[in-house]
mmCIF file of the C-alpha atoms, coordinates in Angstrom:
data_MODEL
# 
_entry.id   MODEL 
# 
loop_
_atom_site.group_PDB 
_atom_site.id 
_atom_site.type_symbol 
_atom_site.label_atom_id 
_atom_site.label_alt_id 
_atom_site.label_comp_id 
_atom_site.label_asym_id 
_atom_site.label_entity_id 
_atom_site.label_seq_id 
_atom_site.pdbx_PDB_ins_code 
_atom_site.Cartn_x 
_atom_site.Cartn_y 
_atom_site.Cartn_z 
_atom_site.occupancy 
_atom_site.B_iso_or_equiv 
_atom_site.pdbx_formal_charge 
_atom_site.auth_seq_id 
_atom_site.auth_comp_id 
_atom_site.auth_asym_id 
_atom_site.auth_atom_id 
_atom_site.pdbx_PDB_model_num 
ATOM 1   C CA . UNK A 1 1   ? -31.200 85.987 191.877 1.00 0.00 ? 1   UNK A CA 1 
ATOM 2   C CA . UNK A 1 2   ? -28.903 85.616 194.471 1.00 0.00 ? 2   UNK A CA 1 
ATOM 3   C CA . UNK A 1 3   ? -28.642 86.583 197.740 1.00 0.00 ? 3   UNK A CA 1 
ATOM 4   C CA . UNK A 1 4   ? -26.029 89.774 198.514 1.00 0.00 ? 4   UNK A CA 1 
ATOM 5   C CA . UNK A 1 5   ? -23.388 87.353 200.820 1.00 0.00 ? 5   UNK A CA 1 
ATOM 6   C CA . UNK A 1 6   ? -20.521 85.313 200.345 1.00 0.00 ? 6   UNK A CA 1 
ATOM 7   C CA . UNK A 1 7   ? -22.785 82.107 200.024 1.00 0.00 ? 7   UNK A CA 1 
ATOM 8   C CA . UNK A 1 8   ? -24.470 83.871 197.314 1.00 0.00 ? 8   UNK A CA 1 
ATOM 9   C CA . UNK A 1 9   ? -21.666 85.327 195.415 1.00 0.00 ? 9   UNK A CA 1 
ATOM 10  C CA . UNK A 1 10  ? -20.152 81.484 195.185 1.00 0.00 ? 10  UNK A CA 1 
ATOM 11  C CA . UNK A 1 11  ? -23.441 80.148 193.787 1.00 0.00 ? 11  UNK A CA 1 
ATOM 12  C CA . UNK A 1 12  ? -23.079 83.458 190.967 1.00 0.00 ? 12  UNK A CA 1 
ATOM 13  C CA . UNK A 1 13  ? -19.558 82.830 190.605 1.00 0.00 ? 13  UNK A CA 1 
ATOM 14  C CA . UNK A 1 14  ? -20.451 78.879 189.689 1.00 0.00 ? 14  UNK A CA 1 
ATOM 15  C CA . UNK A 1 15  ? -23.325 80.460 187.665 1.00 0.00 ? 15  UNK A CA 1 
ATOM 16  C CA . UNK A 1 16  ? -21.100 82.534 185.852 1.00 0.00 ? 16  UNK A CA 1 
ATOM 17  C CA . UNK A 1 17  ? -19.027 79.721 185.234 1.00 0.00 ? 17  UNK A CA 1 
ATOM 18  C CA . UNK A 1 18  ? -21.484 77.766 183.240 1.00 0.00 ? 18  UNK A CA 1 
ATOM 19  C CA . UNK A 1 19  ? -22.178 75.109 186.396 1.00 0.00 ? 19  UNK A CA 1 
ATOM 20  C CA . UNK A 1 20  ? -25.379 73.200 185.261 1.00 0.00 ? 20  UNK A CA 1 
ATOM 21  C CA . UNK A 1 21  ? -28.299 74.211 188.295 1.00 0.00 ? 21  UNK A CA 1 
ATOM 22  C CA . UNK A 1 22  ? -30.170 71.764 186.921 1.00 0.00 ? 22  UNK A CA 1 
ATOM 23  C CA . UNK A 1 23  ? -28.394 68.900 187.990 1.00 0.00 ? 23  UNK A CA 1 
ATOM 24  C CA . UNK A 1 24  ? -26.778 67.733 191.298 1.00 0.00 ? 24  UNK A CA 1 
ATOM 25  C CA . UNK A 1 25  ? -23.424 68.288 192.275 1.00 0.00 ? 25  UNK A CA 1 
ATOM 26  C CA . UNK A 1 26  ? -21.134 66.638 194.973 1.00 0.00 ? 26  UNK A CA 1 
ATOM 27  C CA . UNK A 1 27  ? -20.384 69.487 197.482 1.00 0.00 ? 27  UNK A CA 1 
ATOM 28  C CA . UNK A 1 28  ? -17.934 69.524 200.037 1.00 0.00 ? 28  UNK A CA 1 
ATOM 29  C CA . UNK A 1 29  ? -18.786 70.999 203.357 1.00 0.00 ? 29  UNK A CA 1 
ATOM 30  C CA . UNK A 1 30  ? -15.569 72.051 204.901 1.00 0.00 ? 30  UNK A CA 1 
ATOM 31  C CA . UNK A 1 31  ? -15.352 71.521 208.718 1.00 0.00 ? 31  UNK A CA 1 
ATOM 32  C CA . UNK A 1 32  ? -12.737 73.044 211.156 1.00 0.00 ? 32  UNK A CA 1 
ATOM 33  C CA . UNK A 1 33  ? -11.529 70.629 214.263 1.00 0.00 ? 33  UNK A CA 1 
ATOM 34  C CA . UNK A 1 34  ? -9.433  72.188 217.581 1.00 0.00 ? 34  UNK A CA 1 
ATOM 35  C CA . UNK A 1 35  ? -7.372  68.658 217.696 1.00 0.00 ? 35  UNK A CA 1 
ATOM 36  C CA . UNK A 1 36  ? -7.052  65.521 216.805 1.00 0.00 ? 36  UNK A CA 1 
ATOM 37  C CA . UNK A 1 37  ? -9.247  64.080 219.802 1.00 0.00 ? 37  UNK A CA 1 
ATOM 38  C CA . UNK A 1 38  ? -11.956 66.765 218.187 1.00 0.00 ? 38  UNK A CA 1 
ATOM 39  C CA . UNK A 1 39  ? -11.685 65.264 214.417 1.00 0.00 ? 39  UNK A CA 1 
ATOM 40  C CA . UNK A 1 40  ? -11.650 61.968 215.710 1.00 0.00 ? 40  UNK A CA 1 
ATOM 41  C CA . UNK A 1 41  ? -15.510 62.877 218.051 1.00 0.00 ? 41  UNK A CA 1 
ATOM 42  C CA . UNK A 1 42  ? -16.747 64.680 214.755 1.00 0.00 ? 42  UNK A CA 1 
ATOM 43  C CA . UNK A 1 43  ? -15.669 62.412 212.457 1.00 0.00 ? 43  UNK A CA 1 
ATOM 44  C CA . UNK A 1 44  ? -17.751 59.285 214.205 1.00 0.00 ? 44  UNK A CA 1 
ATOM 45  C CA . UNK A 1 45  ? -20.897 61.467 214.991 1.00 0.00 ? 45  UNK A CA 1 
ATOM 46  C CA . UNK A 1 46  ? -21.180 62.153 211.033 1.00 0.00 ? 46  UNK A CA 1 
ATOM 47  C CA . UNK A 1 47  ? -20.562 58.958 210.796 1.00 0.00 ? 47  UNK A CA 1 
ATOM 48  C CA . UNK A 1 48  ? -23.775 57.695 212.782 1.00 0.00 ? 48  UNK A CA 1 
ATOM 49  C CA . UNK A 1 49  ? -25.701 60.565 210.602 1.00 0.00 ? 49  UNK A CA 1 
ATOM 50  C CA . UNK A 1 50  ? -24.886 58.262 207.597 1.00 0.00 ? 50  UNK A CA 1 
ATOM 51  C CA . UNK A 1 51  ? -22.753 61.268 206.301 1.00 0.00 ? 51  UNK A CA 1 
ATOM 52  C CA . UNK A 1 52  ? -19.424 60.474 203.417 1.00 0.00 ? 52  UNK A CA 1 
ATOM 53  C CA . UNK A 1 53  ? -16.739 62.132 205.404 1.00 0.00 ? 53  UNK A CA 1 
ATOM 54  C CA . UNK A 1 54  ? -13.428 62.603 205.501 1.00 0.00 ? 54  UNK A CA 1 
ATOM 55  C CA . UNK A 1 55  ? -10.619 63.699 207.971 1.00 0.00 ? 55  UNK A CA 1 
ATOM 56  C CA . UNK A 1 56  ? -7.096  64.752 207.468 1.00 0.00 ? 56  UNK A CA 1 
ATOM 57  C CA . UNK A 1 57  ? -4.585  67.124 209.292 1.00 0.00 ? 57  UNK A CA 1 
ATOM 58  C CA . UNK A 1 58  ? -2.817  69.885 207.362 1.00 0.00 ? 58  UNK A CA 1 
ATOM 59  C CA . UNK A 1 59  ? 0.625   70.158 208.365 1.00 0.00 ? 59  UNK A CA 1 
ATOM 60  C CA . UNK A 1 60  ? 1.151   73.420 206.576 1.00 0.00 ? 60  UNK A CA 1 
ATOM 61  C CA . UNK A 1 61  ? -1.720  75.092 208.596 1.00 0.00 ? 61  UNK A CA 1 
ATOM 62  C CA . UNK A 1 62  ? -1.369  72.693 211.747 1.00 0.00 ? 62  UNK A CA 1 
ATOM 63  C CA . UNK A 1 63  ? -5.325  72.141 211.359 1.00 0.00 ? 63  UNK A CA 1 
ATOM 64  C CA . UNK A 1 64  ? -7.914  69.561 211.743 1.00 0.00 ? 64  UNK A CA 1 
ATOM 65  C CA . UNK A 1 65  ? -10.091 68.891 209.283 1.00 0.00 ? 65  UNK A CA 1 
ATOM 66  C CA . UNK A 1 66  ? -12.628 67.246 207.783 1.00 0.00 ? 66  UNK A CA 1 
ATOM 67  C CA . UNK A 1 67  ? -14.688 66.713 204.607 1.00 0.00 ? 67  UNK A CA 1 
ATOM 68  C CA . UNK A 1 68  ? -18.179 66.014 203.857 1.00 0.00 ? 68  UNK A CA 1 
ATOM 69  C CA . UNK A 1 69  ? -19.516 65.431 200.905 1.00 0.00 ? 69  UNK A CA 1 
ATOM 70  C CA . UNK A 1 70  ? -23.666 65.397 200.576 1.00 0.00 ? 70  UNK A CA 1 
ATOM 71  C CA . UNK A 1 71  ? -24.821 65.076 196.379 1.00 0.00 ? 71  UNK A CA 1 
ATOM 72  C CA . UNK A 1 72  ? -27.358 67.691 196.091 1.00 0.00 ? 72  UNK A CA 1 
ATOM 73  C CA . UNK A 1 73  ? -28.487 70.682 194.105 1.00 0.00 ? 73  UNK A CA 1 
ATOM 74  C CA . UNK A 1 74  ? -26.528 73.741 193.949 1.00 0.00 ? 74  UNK A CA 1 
ATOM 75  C CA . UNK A 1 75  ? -29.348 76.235 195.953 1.00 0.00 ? 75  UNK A CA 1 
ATOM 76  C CA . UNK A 1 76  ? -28.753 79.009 198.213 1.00 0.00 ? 76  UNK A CA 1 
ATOM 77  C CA . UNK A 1 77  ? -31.419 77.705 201.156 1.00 0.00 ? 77  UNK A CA 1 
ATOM 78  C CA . UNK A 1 78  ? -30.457 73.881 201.402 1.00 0.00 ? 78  UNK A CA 1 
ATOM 79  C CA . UNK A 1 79  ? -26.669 74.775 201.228 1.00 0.00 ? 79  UNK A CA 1 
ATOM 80  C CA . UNK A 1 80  ? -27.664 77.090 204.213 1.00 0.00 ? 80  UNK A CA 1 
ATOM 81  C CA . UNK A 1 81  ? -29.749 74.287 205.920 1.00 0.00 ? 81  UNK A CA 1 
ATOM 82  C CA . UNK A 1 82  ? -27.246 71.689 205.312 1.00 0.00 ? 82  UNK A CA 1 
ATOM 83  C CA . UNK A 1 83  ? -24.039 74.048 206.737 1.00 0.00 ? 83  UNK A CA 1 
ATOM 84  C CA . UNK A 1 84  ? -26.716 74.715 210.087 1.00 0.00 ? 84  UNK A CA 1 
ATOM 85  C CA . UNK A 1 85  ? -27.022 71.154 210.486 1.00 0.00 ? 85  UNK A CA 1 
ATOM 86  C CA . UNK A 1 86  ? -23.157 69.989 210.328 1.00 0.00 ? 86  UNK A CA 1 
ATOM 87  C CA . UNK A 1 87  ? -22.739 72.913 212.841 1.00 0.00 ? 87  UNK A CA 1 
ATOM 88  C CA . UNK A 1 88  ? -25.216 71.763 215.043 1.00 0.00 ? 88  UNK A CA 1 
ATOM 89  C CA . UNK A 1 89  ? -23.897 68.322 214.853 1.00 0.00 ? 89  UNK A CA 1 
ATOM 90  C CA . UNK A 1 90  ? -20.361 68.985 215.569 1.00 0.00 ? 90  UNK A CA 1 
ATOM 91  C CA . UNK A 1 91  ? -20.495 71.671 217.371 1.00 0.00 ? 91  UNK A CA 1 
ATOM 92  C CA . UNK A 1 92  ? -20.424 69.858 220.196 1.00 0.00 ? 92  UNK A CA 1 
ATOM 93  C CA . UNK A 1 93  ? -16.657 68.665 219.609 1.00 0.00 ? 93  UNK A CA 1 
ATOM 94  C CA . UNK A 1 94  ? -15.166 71.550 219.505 1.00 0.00 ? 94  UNK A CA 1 
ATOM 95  C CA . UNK A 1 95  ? -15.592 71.683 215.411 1.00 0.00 ? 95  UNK A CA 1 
ATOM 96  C CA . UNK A 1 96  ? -17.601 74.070 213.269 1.00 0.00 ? 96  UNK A CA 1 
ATOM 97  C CA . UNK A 1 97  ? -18.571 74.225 209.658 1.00 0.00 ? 97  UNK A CA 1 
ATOM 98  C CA . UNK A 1 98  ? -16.157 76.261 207.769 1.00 0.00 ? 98  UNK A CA 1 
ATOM 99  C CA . UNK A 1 99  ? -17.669 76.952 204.430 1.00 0.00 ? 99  UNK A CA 1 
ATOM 100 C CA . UNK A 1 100 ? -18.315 74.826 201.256 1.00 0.00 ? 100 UNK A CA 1 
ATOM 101 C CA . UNK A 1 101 ? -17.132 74.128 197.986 1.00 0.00 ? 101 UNK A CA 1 
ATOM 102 C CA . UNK A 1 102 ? -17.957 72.432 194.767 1.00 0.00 ? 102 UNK A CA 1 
ATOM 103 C CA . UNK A 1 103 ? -15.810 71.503 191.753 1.00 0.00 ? 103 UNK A CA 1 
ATOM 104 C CA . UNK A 1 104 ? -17.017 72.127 188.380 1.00 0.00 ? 104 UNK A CA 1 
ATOM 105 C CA . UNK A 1 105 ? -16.278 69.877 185.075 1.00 0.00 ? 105 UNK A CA 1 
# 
């Protein structure tokens, strides 16, 4: 049912955790920044996509990083599609998508 990666064991993982497919979810696309000037570049070009985003540093870590989160339905190929897109987008910047998440009632 689900593709044999780590994008796919998340989805079975959710699945397994009784996460409703049927219904759309807020997911957070994770994206890693090389600085501060690079958050600030990626954070305004999401921006102008009409993407909800949000940046932070993590002191612990000493990253730069930002958040965004797109309402949509937990499936394998538009979580793919969306992660190719942010990368495309920020890639530029010296940034890169760094995974996703979702949190589950």
């Amino acid at each position: 049912m689900f593709p044999n990666d780590e994008d796919g064991q998340v989805l079975k993982s959710l699945k397994k955790e009784g996460a409703d497919f049927s219904q759309r979810h807020d997911v957070d696309f994770h994206i890693a920044c090389a600085d501060e000037d690079s958050l600030q570049a990626t954070l305004t070009v999401l921006h102008h996509n009409d993407f909800q985003v949000e940046g932070f540093y993590d002191e612990e870590y000493d990253d730069w990083d930002c958040t965004v989160q797109v309402n949509m339905l937990l499936e394998y190929q538009p979580i793919m599609d969306m992660q190719e897109k942010l990368d495309k987008l920020v890639k530029p910047f010296d940034a890169y998508s760094d995974g996703w998440g979702v949190m589950i009632d």
